[in-house]
C-alpha positions as CSV (number, residue, x, y, z in Angstrom):
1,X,102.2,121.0,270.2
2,X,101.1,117.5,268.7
3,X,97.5,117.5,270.7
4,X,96.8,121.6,268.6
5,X,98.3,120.2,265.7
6,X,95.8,117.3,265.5
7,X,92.6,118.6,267.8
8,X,92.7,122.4,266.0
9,X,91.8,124.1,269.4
10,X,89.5,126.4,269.6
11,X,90.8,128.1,272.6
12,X,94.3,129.6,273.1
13,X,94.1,128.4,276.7
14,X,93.2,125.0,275.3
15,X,96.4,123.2,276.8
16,X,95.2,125.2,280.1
17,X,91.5,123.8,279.8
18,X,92.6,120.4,278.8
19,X,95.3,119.6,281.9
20,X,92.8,121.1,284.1
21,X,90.2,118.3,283.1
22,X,92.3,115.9,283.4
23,X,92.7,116.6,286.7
24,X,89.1,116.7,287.5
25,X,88.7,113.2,286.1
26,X,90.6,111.9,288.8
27,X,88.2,113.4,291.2
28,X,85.2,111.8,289.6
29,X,82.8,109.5,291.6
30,X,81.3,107.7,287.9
31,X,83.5,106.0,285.3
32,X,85.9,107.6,283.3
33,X,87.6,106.8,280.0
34,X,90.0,108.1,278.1
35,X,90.0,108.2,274.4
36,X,93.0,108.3,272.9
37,X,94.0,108.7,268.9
38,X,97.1,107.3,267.2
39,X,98.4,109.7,264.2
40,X,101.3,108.0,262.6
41,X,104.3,110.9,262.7
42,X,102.3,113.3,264.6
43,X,101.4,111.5,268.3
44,X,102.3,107.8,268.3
45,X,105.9,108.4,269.6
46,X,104.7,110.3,272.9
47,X,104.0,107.4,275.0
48,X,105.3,108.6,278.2
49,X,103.4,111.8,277.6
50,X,100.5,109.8,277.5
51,X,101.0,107.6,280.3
52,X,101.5,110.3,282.3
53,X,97.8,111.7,281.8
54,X,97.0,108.2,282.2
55,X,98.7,108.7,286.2
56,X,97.2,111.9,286.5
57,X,93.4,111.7,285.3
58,X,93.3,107.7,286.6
59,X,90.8,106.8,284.0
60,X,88.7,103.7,284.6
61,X,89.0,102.9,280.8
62,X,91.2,103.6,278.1
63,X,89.8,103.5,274.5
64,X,92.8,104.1,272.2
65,X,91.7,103.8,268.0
66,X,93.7,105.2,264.6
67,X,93.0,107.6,263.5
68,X,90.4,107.2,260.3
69,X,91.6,108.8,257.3
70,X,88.5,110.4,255.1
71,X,89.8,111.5,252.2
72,X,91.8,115.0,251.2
73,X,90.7,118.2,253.0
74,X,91.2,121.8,253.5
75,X,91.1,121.3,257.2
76,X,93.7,118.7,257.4
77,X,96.6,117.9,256.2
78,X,96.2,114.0,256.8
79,X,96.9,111.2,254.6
80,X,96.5,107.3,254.4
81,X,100.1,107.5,255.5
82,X,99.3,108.7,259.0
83,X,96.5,105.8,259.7
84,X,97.8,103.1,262.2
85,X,97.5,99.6,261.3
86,X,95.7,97.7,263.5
87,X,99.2,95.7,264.9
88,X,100.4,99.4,265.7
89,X,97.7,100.2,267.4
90,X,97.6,96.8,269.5
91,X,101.4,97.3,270.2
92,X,100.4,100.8,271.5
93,X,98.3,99.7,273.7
94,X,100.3,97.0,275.2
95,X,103.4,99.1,275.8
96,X,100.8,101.8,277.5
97,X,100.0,99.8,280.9
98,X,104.1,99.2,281.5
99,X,104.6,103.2,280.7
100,X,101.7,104.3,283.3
101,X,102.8,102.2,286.1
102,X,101.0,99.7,288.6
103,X,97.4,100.3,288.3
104,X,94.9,97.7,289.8
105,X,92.1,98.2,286.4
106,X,94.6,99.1,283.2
């Protein structure tokens, strides 16, 4: 629910589409990355959900950013409020490695 809350998908079979990728990345022979971003309230508690699409798509590199708040919109219902500081973000990312297990390049 969080990832159609903040992505807007345009597919109802996104979650489908989206787990199904994520298992291909695993499978690629080129570097991967995963970019993950950090809405305060809406995705920052779900950690372990995370981590485990970390496990599953083994990513060579995880780019994880706040989300950048650009002022009031139709579209979204975001606010300054839901922007990371930069110390959340950092904390984020060093609980992230512990969450996903042993991993020889995270």
């Amino acid at each position: 629910e969080q990832l159609k809350a903040v992505d807007r998908p345009l597919f109802s079979d996104f979650w489908e589409r989206f787990n199904e990728c994520v298992g291909l990345l695993a499978r690629k022979r080129q570097r991967t990355v995963f970019r993950l971003t950090l809405v305060n309230g809406w995705n920052d508690s779900e950690l372990d959900a995370y981590a485990e699409l970390v496990r599953r798509g083994a990513p060579d590199l995880i780019e994880v950013k706040g989300v950048t708040y650009c002022g009031d919109s139709k579209a979204s219902p975001l606010t300054i409020k839901e922007c990371p500081f930069h110390h959340e973000v950092r904390a984020y990312c060093e609980r992230l490695p512990a969450a996903a297990g042993p991993r020889p390049n995270l």
